[in-house]
N, C-alpha and C positions, 0 to 999 in steps of 0.2 A: 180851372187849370186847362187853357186851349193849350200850351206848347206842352202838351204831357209830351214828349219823344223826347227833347231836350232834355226836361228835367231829371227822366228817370236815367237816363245817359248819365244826367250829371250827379245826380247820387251815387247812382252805382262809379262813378269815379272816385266820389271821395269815401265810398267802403270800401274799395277796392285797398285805397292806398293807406285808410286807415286800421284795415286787418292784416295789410303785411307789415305793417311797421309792429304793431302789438304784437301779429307773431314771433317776430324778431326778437322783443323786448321780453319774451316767457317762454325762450325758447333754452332756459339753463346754461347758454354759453355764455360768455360771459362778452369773448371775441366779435362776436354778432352785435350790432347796432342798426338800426336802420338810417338811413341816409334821408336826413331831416330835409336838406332842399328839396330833394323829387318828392318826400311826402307832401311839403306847401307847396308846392305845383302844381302837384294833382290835384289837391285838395282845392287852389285858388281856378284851374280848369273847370274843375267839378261845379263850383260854384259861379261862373261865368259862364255856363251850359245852365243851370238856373235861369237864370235870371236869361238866356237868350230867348228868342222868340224862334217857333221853327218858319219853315219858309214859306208854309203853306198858311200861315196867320198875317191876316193884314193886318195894319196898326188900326182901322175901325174896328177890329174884333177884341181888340186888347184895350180899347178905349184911350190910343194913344195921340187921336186925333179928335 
């Protein structure tokens, strides 16, 4: 795991967006919904922060060359 910065960036994005929408969804109002595009947003973010490289990794350390 060289781009750990990234990654854990992009986790903690798709927790982020996926413990406010469960909030939302157990929170007994009935009115409350969460707003399903910003969650696959964050969520497709979160996982595009995966998979990036940070800046300080060359592609010889990633074995991309």
């Amino acid at each position: 795991m060289k781009s750990w910065k990234t990654t854990v960036f992009g986790i903690c994005a798709i927790l982020t967006a996926v413990a406010g929408a469960v909030k939302l969804l157990v929170d007994n109002d009935p009115a409350t919904n969460p707003d399903w595009t910003a969650v696959c947003a964050a969520v497709a973010a979160g996982i595009g922060l995966i998979a990036a490289r940070d800046n300080k990794i060359t592609s010889e350390d990633v074995g991309a060359k």
